[in-house]
C-alpha positions as CSV (number, residue, x, y, z in Angstrom):
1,X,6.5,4.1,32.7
2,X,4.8,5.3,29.8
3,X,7.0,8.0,27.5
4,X,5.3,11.6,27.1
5,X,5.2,13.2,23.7
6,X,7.2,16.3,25.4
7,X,9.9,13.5,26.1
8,X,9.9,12.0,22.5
9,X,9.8,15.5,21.2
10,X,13.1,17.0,23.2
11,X,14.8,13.6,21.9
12,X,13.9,14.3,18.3
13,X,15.5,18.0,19.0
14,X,18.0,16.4,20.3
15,X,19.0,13.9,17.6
16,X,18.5,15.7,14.6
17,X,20.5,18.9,15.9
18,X,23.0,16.4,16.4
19,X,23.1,15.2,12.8
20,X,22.3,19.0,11.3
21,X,26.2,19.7,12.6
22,X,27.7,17.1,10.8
23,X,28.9,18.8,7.3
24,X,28.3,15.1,5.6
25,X,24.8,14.4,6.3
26,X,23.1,16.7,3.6
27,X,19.4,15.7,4.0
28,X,17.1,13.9,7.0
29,X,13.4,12.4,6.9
30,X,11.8,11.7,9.3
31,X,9.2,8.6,8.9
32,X,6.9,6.3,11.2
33,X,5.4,7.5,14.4
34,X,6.8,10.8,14.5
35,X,4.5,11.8,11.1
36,X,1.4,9.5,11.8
37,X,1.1,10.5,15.3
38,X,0.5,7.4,16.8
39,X,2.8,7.3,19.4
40,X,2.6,4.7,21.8
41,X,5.4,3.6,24.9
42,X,7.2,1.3,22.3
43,X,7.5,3.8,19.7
44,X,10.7,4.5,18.1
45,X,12.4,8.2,16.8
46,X,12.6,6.9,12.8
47,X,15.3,8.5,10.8
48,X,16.2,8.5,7.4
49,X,19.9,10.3,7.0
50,X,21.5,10.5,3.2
51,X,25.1,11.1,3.9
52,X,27.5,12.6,1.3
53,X,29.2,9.7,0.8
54,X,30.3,5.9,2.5
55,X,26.8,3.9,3.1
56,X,26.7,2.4,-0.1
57,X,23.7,-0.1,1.2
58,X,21.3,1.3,4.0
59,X,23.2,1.0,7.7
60,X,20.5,0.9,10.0
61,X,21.3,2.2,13.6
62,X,19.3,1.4,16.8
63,X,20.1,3.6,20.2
64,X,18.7,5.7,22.7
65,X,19.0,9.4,22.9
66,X,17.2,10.8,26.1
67,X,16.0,7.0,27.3
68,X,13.7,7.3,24.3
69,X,14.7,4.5,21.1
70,X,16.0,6.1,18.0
71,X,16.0,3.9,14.7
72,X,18.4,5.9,12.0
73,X,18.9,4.6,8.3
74,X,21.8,6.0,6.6
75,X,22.4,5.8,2.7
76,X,24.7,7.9,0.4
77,X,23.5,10.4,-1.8
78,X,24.8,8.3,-4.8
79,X,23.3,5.0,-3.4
80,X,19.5,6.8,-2.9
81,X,20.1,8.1,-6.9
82,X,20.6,4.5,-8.0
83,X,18.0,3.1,-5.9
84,X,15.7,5.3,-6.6
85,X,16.7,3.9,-10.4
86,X,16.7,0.4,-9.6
87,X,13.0,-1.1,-10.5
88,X,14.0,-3.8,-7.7
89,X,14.4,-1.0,-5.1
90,X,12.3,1.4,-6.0
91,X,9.8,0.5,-3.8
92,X,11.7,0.0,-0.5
93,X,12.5,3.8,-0.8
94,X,9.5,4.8,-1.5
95,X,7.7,2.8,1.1
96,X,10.1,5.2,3.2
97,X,9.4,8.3,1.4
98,X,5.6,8.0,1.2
99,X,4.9,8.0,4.6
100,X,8.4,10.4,5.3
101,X,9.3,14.4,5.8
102,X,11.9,16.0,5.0
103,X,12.8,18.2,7.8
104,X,16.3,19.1,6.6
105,X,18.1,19.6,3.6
106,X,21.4,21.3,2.2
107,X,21.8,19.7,-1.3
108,X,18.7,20.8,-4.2
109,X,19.2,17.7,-6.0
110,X,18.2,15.6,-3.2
111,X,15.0,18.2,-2.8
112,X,14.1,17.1,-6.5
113,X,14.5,13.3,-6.1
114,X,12.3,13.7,-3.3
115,X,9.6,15.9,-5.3
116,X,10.2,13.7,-7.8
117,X,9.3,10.7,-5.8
118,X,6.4,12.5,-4.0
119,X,4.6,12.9,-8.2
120,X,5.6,9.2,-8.8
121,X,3.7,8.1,-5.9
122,X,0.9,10.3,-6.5
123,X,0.8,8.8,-10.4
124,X,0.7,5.7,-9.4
125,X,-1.9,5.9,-6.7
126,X,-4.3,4.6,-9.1
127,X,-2.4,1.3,-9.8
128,X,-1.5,0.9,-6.0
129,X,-5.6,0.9,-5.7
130,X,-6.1,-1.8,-8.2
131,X,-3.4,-3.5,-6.7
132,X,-5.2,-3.8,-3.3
133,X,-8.5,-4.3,-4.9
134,X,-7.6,-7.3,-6.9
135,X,-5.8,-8.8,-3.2
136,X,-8.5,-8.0,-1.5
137,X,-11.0,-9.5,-4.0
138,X,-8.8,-12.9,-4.2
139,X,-8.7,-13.3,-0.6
140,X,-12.3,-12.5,0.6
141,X,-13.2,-15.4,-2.4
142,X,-10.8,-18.0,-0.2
143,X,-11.8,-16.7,2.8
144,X,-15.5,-17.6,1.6
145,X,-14.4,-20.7,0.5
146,X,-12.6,-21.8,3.6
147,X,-16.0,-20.9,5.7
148,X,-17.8,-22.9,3.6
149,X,-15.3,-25.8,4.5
150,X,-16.0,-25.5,8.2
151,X,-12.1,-24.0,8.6
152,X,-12.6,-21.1,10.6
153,X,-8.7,-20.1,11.4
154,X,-8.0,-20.7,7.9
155,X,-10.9,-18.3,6.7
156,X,-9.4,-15.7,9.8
157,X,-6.1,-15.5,8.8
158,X,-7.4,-14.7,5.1
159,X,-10.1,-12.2,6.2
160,X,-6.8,-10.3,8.3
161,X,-4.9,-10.5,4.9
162,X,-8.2,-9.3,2.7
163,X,-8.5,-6.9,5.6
164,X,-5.3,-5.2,5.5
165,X,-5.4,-4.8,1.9
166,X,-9.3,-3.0,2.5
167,X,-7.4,-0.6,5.0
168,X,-5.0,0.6,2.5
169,X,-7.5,1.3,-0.2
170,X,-9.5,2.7,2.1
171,X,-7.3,5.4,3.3
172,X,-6.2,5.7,-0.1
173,X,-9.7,6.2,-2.1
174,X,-10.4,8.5,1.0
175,X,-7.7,11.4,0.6
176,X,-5.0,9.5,3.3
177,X,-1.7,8.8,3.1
178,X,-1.2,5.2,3.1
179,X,1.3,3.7,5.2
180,X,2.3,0.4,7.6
181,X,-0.4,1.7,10.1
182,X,-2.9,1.9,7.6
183,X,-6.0,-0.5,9.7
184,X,-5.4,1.2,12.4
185,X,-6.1,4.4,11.0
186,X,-8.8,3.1,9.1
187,X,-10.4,2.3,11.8
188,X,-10.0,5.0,13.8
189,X,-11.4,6.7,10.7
190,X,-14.5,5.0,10.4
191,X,-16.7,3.5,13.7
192,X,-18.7,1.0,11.6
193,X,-15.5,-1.0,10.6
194,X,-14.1,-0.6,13.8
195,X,-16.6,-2.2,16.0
196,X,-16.5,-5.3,13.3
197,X,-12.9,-5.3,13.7
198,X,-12.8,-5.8,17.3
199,X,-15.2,-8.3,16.6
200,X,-12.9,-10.0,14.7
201,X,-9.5,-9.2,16.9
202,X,-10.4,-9.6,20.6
203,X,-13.1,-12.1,20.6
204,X,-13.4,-16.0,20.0
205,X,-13.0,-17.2,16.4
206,X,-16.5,-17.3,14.8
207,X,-18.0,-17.4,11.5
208,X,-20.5,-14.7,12.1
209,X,-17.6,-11.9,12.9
210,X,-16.0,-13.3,10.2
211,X,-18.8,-13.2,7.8
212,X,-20.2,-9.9,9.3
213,X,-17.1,-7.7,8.2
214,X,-16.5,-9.7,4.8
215,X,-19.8,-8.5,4.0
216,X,-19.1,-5.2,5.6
217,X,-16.1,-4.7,3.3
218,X,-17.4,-6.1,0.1
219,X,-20.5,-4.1,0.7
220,X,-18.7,-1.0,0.8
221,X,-16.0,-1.7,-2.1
222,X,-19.3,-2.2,-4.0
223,X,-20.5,1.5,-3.8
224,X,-17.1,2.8,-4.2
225,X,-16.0,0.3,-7.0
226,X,-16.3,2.8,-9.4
227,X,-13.3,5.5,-7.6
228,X,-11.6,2.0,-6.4
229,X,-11.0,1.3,-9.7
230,X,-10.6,4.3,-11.8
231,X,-8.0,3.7,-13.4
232,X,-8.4,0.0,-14.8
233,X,-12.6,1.7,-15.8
234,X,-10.5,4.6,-17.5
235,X,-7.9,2.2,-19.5
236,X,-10.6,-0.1,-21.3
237,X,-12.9,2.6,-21.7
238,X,-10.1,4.4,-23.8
239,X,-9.1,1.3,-25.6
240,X,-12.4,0.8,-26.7
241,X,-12.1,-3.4,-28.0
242,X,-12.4,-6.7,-25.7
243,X,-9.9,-7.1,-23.7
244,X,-8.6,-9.8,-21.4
245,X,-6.7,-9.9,-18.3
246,X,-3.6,-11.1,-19.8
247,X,-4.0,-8.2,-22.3
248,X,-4.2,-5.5,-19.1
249,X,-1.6,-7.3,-17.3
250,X,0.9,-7.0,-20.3
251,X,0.3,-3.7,-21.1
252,X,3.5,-1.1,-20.7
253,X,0.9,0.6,-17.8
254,X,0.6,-2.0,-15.8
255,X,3.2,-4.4,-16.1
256,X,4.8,-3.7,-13.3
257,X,2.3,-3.4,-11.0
258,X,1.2,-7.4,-9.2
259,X,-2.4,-6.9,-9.7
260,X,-5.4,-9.5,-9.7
261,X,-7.1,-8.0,-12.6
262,X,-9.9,-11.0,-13.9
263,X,-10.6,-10.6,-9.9
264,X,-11.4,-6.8,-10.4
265,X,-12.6,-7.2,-14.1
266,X,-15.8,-10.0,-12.5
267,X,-16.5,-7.8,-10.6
268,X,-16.6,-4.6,-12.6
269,X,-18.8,-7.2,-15.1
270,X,-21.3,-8.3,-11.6
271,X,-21.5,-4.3,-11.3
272,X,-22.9,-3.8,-14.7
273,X,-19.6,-1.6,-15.6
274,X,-18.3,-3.9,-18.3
275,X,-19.4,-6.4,-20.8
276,X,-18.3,-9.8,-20.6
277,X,-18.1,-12.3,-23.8
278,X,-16.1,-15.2,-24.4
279,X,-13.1,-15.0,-27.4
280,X,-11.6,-18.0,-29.2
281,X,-7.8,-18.9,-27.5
282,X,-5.4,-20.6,-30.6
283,X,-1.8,-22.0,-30.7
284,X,0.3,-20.7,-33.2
285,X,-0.3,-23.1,-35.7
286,X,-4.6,-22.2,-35.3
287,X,-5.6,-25.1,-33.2
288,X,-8.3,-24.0,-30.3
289,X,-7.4,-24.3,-26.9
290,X,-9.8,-22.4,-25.0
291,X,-12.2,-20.0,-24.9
292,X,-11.1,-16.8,-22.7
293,X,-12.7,-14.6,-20.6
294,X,-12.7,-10.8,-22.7
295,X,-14.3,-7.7,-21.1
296,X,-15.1,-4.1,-22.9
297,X,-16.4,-1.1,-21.2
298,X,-20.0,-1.0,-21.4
299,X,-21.4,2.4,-23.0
């Protein structure tokens, strides 16, 4: 029997007033389906607890309060600190945090981080976009390749990669928080990419459904490529010289950031955006390798 949101919501009451009476836990989020709305008979109560001290890695909890599933994380305060400073886990936290609220809290330091986190994400939205871009780009050119093959499950599994990536920049670009539900709520965002998606999901593999929502997606990326990618448009219009991907790639703005940027920067040139030439690649000792794709905004 199917839960009702009055059931899920007396179990989150129930829960968090739970944790609110122990003096250790100093600060709860609450993530997933409880903030997206989505909730479906599956759907768990997410938690995320930062205790005073004790969890030095996350200690993930799985129970029932009221018959309804309850998923709790719990990390110390000085544990969330450090990995909110480690590069290698910054991301897990804030792949909690982005799509998280903080419904209670007792210690201001732990209300900074959080604002802190909250202005990181929003800074970086503009590399997260590229980011997708250049996926989505790389795949949808296998995907066409793999049609072109005759390998149709090959191409589908790509186009569902290429299409997840589409859903996150599309929510983003759009105003939306992105999170792990984000083609879902792209599509219950826009009708047009909805009824190719079901074309895609819940009928027989064919090239046509296939093709039809490649060139659905490409076609839009192609009147929003100039918001898609902003920020990469902004950084070689401000450098003002030839650049190459490399060049982007190494740069202290985007190095950390896994993006396909000769994907993006073809198709920034196809748009008319950027200038492409071609720039002599030497050795150290001046002997010519290659020539190398360059690219400089176009005024």
């Amino acid at each position: 029997m199917a839960k009702s949101v009055a059931e899920y919501q007396n179990s989150y009451l129930e829960i968090t007033e739970i944790l609110k009476k122990n003096p250790n836990v100093i600060s709860i989020f609450v993530f997933g389906s409880m903030v997206s709305g989505d909730l479906w008979e599956g759907s768990n109560i997410d938690l995320f607890v930062i205790y005073k001290d004790g969890f030095n890695k996350i200690r993930d909890i799985y129970s029932e309060v009221l018959d309804i599933p309850v998923h709790i994380k719990f990390l110390s305060k000085d544990s969330f600190k450090n990995y909110l400073k480690s590069a290698g886990k910054r991301d897990l936290i804030k792949n909690y945090l982005m799509s998280s609220k903080l419904i209670y809290s007792i210690d201001n330091e732990i209300n900074e981080l959080n604002q802190q986190v909250l202005y990181m994400i929003d800074k970086d939205k503009g590399r997260w976009n590229l980011t997708y871009l250049g996926s989505f780009y790389k795949e949808a050119r296998i995907c066409r390749k793999y049609l072109s093959k005759g390998s149709r499950y090959t191409a589908h599994e790509l186009i569902i990669r290429a299409l997840n990536n589409f859903s996150m920049l599309y929510l983003s670009i759009n105003g939306y928080t992105v999170t792990k539900d984000s083609l879902n709520m792209a599509c219950n965002l826009n009708d047009e990419l909805n009824i190719r998606v079901q074309n895609l999901l819940y009928k027989e593999v064919n090239e046509d459904s296939i093709k039809e929502l490649l060139n659905y997606m490409e076609g839009y990326l192609e009147f929003n490529i100039i918001k898609a990618a902003k920020e990469m448009i902004d950084f070689i219009k401000k450098e003002n010289k030839y650049l190459s991907a490399f060049e982007i790639d190494n740069n202290s703005y985007f190095e950390n950031f896994k993006i396909k940027t000769e994907e993006i920067l073809k198709v920034l040139h196809n748009n008319n955006i950027l200038v492409k030439e071609k720039r002599e690649f030497r050795d150290e000792k001046g002997i010519l390798l290659s020539m190398e794709n360059v690219y400089r905004y176009k005024e």
